[in-house]
C-alpha positions in Angstrom: 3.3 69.4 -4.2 2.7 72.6 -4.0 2.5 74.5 -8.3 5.3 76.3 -9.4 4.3 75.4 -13.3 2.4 78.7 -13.2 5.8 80.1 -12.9 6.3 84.0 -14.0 8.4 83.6 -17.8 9.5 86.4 -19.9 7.5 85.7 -22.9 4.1 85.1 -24.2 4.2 82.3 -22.9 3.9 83.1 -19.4 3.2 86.0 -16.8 5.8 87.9 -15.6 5.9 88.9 -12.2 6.7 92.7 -11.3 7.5 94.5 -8.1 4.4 96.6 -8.4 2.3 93.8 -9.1 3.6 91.9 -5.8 3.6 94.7 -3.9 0.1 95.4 -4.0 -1.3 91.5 -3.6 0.8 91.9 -0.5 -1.0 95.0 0.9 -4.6 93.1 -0.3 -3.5 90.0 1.5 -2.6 91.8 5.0 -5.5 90.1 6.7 -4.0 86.8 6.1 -2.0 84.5 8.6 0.9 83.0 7.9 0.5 79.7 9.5 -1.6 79.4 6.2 1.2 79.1 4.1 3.0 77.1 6.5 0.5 74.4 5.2 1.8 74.6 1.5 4.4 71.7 2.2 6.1 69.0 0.2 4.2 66.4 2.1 0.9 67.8 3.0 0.6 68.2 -0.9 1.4 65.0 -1.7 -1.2 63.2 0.2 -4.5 65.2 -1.8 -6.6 62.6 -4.2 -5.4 63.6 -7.4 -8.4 63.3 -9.9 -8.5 60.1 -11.7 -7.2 60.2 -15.2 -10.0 59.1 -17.6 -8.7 59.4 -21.1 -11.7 59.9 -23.6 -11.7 57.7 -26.6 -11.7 60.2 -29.6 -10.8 60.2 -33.0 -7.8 57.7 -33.8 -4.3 60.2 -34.6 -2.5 59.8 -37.8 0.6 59.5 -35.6 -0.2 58.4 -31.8 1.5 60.6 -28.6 3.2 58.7 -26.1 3.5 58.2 -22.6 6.4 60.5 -22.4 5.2 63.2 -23.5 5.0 63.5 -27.4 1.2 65.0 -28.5 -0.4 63.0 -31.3 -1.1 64.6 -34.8 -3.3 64.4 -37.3 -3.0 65.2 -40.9 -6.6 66.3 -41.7 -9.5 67.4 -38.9 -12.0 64.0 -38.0 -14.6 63.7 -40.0 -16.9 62.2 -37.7 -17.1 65.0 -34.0 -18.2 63.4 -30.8 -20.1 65.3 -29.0 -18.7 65.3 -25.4 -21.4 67.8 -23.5 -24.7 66.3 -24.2 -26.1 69.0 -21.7 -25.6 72.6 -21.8 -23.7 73.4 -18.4 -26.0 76.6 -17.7 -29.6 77.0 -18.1 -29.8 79.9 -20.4 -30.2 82.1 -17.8 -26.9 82.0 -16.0 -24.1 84.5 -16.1 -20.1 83.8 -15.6 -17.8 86.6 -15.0 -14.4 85.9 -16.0 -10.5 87.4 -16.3 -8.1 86.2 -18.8 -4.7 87.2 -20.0 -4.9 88.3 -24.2 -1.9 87.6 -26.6 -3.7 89.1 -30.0 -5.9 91.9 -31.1 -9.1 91.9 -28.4 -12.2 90.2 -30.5 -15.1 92.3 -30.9 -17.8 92.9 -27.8 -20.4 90.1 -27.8 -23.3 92.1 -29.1 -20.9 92.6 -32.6 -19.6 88.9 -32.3 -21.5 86.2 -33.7 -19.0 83.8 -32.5 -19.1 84.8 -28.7 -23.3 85.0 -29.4 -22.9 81.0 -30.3 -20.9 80.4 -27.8 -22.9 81.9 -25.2 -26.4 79.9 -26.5 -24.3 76.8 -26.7 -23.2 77.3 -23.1 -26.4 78.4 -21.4 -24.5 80.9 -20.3 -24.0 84.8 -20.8 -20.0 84.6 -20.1 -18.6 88.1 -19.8 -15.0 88.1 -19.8 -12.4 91.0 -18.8 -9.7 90.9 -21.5 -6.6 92.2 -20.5 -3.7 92.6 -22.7 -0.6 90.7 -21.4 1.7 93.8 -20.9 -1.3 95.0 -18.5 -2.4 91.5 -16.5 0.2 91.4 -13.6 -1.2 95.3 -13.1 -4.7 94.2 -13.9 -4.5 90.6 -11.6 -2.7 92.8 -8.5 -5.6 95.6 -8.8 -8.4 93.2 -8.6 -7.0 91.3 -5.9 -6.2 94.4 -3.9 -9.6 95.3 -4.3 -11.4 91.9 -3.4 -13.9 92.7 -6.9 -12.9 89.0 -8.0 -14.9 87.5 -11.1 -15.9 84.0 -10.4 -13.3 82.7 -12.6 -9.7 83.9 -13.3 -6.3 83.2 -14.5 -3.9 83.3 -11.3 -0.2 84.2 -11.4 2.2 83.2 -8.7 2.9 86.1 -5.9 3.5 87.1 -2.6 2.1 85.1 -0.1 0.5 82.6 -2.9 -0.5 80.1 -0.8 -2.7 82.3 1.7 -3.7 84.9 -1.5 -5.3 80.6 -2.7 -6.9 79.9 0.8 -8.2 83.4 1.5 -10.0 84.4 -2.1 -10.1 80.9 -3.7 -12.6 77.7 -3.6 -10.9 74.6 -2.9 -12.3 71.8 -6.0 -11.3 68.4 -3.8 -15.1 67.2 -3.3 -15.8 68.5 -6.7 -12.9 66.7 -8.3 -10.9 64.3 -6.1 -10.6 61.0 -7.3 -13.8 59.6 -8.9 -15.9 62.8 -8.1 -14.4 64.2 -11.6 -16.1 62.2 -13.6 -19.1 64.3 -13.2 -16.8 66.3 -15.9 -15.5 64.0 -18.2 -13.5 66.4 -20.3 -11.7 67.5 -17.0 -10.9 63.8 -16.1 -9.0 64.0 -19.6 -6.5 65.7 -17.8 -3.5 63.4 -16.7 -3.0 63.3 -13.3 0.7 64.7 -13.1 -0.6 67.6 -14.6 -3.1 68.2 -11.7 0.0 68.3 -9.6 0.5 71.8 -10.6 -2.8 73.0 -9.0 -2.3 71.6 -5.1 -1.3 74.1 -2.9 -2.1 73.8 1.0 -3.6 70.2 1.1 -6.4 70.9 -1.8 -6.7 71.4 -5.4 -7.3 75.1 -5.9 -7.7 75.5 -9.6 -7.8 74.0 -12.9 -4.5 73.1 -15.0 -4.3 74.5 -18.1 -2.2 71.3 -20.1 0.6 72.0 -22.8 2.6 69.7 -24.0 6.0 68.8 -22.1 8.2 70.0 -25.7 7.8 73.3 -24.2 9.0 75.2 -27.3 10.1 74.6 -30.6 13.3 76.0 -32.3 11.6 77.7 -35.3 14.2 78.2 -38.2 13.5 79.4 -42.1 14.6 76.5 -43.5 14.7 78.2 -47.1 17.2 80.8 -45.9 19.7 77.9 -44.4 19.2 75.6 -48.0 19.7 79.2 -49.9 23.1 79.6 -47.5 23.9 76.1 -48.3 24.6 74.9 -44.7 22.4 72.1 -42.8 19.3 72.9 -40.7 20.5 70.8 -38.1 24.0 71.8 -37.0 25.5 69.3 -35.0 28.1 71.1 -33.0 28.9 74.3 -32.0 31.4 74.5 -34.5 28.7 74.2 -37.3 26.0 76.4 -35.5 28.7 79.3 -35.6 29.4 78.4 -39.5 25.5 78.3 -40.0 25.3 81.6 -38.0 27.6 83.5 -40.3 26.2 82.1 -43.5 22.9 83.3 -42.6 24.2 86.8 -41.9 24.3 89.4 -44.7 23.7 92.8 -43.3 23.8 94.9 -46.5 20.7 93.0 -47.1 19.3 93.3 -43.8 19.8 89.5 -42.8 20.7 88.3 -40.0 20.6 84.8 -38.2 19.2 85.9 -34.8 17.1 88.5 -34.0 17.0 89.0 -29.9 19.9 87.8 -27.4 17.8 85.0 -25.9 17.8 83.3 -29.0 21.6 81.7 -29.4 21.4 82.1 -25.3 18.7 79.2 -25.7 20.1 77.2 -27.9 23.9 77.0 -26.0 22.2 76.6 -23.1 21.2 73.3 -24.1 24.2 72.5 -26.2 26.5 73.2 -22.9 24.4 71.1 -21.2 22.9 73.5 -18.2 20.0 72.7 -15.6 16.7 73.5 -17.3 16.9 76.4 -14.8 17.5 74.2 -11.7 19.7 70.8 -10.8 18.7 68.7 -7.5 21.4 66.8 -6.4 20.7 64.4 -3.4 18.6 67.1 -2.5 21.0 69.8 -3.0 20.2 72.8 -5.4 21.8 74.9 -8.1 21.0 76.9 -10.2 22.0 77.2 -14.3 23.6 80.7 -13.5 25.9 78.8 -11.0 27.0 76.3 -13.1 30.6 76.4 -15.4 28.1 75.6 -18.4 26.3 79.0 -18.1 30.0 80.8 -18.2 30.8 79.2 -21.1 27.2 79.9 -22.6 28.3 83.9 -21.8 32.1 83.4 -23.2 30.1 81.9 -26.7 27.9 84.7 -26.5 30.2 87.4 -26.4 31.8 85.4 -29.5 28.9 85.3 -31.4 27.7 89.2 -30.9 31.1 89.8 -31.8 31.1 88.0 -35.2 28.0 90.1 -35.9 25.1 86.9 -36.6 23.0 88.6 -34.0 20.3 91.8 -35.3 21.9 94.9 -34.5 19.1 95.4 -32.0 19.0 92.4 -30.5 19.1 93.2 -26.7 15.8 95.4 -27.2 12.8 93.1 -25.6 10.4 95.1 -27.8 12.0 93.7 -31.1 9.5 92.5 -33.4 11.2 89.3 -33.8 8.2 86.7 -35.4 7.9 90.2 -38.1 11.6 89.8 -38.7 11.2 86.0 -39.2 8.4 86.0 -41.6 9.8 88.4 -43.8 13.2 86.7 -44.0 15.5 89.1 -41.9 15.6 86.7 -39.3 16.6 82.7 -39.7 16.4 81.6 -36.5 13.9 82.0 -33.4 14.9 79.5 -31.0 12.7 78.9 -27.9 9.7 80.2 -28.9 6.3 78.5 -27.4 5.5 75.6 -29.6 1.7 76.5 -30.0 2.7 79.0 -32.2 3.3 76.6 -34.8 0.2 77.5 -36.5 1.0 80.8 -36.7 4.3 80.7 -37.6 3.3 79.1 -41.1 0.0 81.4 -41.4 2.2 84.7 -41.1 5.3 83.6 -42.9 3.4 82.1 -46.1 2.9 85.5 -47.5 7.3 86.0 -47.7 7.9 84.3 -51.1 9.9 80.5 -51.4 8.5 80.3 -47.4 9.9 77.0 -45.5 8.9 76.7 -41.7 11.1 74.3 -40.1 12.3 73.0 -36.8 16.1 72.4 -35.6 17.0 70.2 -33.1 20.1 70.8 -30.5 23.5 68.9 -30.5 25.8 68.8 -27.7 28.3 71.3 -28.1 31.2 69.2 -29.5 28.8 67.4 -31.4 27.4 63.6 -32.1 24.5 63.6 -29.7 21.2 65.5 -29.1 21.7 68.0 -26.4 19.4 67.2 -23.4 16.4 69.3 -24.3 14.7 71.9 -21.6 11.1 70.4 -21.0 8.5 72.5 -20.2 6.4 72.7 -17.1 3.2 70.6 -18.7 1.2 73.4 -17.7 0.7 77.1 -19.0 -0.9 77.7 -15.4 -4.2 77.6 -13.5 -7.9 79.1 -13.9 -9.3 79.4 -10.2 -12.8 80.0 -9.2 -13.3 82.5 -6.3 -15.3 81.5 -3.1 -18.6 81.3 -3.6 -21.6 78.6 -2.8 -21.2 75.2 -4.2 -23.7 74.8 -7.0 -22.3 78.1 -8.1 -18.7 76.4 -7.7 -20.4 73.9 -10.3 -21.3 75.8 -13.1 -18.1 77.1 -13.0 -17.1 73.6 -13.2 -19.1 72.7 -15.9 -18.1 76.0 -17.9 -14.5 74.7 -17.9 -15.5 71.3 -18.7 -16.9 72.5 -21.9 -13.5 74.6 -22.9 -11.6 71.5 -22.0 -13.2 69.4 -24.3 -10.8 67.7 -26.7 -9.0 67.9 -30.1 -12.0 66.5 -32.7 -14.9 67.1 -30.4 -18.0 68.9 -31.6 -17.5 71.1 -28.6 -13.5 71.8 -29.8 -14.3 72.2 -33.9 -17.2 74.8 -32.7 -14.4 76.7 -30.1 -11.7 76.5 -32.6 -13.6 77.7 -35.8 -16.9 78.6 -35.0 -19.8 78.6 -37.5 -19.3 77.4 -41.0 -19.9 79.9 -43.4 -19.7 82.6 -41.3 -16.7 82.2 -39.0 -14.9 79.5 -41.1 -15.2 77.3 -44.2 -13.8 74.0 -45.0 -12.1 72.4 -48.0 -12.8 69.1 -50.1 -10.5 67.2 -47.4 -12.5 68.6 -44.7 -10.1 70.6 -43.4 -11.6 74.1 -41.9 -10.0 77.3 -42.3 -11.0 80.8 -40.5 -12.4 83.3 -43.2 -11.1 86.9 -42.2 -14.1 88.3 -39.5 -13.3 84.5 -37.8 -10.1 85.3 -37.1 -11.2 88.1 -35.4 -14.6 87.1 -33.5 -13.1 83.5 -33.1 -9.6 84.9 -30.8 -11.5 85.2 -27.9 -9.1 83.9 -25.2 -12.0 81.4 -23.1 -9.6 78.8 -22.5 -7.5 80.3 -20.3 -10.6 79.4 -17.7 -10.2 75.8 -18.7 -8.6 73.7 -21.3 -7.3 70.1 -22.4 -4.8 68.0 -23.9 -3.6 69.6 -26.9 -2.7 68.1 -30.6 -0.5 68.8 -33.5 -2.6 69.8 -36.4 -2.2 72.3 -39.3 -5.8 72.7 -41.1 -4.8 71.7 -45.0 -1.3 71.2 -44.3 -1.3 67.3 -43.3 2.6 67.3 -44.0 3.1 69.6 -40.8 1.5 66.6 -38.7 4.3 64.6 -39.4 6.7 67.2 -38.9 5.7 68.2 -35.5 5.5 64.6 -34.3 9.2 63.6 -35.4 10.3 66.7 -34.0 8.6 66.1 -30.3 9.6 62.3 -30.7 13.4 63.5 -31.3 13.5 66.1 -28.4 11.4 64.8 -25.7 12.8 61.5 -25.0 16.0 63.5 -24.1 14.1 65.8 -21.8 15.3 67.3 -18.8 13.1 68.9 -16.1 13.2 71.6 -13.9 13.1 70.3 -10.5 11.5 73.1 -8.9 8.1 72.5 -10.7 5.7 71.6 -8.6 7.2 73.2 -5.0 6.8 77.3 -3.8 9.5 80.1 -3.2 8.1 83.2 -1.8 11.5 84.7 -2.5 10.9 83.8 -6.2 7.4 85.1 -6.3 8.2 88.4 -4.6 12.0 89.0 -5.7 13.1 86.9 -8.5 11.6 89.0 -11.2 13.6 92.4 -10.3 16.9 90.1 -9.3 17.0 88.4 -12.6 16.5 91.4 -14.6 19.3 92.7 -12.8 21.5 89.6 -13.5 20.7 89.4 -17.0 21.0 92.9 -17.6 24.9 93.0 -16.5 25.5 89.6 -18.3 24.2 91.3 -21.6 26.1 94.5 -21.0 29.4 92.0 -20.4 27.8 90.2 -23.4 28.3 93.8 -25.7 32.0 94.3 -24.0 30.5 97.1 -22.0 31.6 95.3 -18.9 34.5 92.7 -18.1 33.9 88.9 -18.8 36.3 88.5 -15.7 33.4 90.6 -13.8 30.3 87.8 -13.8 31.8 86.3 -10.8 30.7 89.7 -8.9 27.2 90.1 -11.1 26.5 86.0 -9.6 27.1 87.1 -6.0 25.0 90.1 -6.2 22.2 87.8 -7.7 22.8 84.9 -5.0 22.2 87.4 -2.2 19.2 89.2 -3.6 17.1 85.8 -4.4 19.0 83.0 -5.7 20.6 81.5 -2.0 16.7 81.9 -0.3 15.1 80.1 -3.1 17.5 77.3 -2.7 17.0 77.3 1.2 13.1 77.6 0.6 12.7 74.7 -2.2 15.7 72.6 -0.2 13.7 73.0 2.8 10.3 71.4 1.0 12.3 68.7 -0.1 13.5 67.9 3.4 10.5 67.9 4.9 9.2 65.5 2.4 12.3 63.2 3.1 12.8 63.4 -0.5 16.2 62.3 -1.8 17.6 62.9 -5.6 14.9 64.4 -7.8 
């Protein structure tokens, strides 16, 4: 199948996709022929040699994960680090140019890093990285293909023409890693297989996954403001999510239970039970905005905006909403990656009587667990551009090193850096970045390879357990989005300005600006624009694999 788990999001958590951005791949991609992406089908896809999944024996977890999809946790770091690289991939004298997407403050320069110094003599390799804040990548990524100055290694985004942008610019990795030829990098074969899926696009694996786990996103809640309200931290119907709302809401003290729109928007999309974004049915598709659910999702929401629980600002996509939540304005921020978790409890332990916690999602009239939206497996993929193949390989070997796993030597060192210097560590043995580590140590590297993640809070061995029941509640009631793992042009090229659109009339019905009785007109506009051709294009994949219900 062709990957559509590098899908364009509206968050941190993934890469949004603008007009601009697709409009100037387009013009850099004008030499190539279409017949190329006629290759990217359903089938084709599905006959490449997936690597072989060679899971690495590593330090046992306090709690295990599971074959469905629940990460294991530990409650204190392993004492004893395997190392997994006995060889440095470079030779001391080789240099990597990469591009990666930045979510924090950009670390220090390597001549005024220690950490990136370290790195670099550990690697064998001078790696010089263009950092590129996330509001400026899709610009950034558009420029550089445009101008054909690729670095050898780079985060990709889904646009125009994807397919042909892969098989013009971009190396294919089959002899490299097909089958058994990955276990020349053991800390790639960590990688399960289904998560390779998201890297094949015409017949050949063109990058490198980078895993997450399939809970997607946590609901984050401050479970000290819901026991100081009195009410439960897991509502179990609508009924009691609106009570909860109110009692979490005092504005003269600037309190509020949500923050930003999408918030109660993701948690009654679950409780009405929509598609996690798409539903196949005997090889039919429909979207969530098509569905009755959704409706009712907007008829709730105009309820709830209306009973004042949301922040006064909430329909502003610049609200600081995790500031909110650590300082106690906010109870509530639903949906929000779950790899924050870490920094969730780092930022809100300064806000006095602070109690991270995690709410699970009833159906709406209540009794069971609502079926939970799964995530793609996948943040996206790290591609390495044409070049010869033992330079292909050092590349390989680079990312082999960032993948290596939770407990390694490599992963302590890539995590925390030097002791003493970048990070020190408690009686437990439990290591914790001093101040200049959390600085020199946020260099984003992984996004040019990575592996299977773990829950793990350094000192705080209670938020191992916590994680795991929380992923071992949700996940097991996951749904998927069926469109992971096949193309639409239409939704790399026109979903991102069509949606905006869509949402942006549902939020002004939302505020009464506009007539509820109106969506009917605001769905039609959005059909024609993109959602009837990326139906037609993902229906058509499907039929050409023969493929029935999904």
């Amino acid at each position: 199948m062709s990957a559509f788990s590098a899908l364009p999001l509206i968050d941190r958590r993934k890469l949004l996709i603008g007009a601009g951005g697709t409009a100037l791949v387009a013009g850099g991609l004008s030499g190539c022929s279409s017949s190329k992406a006629e290759t990217n089908s359903a089938s084709t896809n599905q006959s490449v040699k997936l690597p072989s999944y060679i899971p690495i024996e590593g330090a046992k977890p306090d709690f295990p994960g599971t074959t469905e999809g629940v990460e294991p946790a530990y409650k204190l770091f392993p004492t004893e680090r395997k190392k997994t690289v006995p060889e440095k991939p470079g030779t001391g004298k080789d240099t990597i140019t990469g591009m990666v997407i930045n979510y924090a403050t950009v670390p220090p320069g390597v001549s005024k890093n220690p950490f990136w110094q370290g790195l670099n003599e550990r690697l064998g390799i001078d790696l010089k990285l263009q950092i590129t804040p996330n509001a400026d990548y899709i610009q950034k990524f558009s420029t550089v293909i445009a101008g054909n100055e690729l670095p050898d290694m780079m985060l990709t985004q889904v646009v125009a023409n994807f397919p042909s942008l892969l098989e013009k610019r971009f190396s294919p990795l089959d002899e490299y890693l097909g089958g058994d030829a990955v276990k020349d990098y053991p800390n790639l074969a960590n990688i399960p297989t289904q998560v390779w899926k998201s890297v094949i696009y015409n017949g050949k694996i063109f990058g490198l996954p980078l895993p997450r786990g399939l809970i997607g996103t946590y609901n984050f809640i401050r479970a000290d403001r819901f026991k100081e309200a009195g009410v439960s931290t897991e509502p179990k119907s609508l009924a009691e999510l609106l009570d909860a709302g109110k009692a979490l809401t005092d504005p003269k003290k600037r309190r509020w239970a949500y923050s930003m729109i999408g918030q109660p928007r993701a948690l009654l999309a679950r409780m009405n039970e929509e598609p996690n974004v798409w539903r196949n049915e005997g090889g039919t598709f429909t979207h969530a905005y098509e569905t009755d659910a959704y409706k009712r999702s907007v008829s709730d929401l105009i309820a709830m905006w209306k009973s004042g629980v949301m922040h006064p600002d909430a329909f502003n996509p610049q609200q600081p909403f995790k500031e909110l939540f650590a300082a106690g304005n906010i109870a509530i921020n639903a949906s929000d990656g779950y790899t924050g978790f870490n920094s969730y409890q780092s930022t809100g332990a300064a806000s006095e009587g602070f109690e991270l916690g995690l709410m699970p999602v009833y159906k709406r009239d209540g009794g069971e667990l609502a079926p939970w939206a799964l995530g793609s497996g996948s943040f996206g993929m790290a591609s390495i551009k044409k070049m010869d193949a033992e330079r292909v390989k050092l590349c390989l070997r680079l990312a082999n090193y960032l993948a290596a796993p939770f407990g390694s030597e490599e992963y302590y060192y890539l995590s925390y850096g030097e002791e003493g210097v970048d990070h020190k560590v408690d009686k437990a043995g439990n290591p914790t970045l001093t101040d200049s580590g959390k600085v020199n140590v946020a260099i984003p590297m992984r996004y040019l390879g990575d592996g299977p993640k773990a829950s793990y809070s350094p000192g705080r061995p209670q938020d191992a357990k916590k994680q795991h029941d929380y992923q071992s509640m949700e996940v097991p009631h996951g749904v998927a989005n069926p469109a992971i793992g096949l193309f639409s042009n239409a939704q790399a090229t026109k979903n991102a300005t069509a949606d905006k659109a869509f949402l942006d009339s549902v939020n002004e019905i939302i505020q009464g600006r506009k007539p509820y009785s109106g969506f009917g007109d605001v769905l039609s506009t959005w059909k024609s624009a993109v959602g009837d051709e990326m139906r037609k294009e993902y229906q058509d994949q499907l039929q050409k694999k023969g493929s029935g219900d999904k």
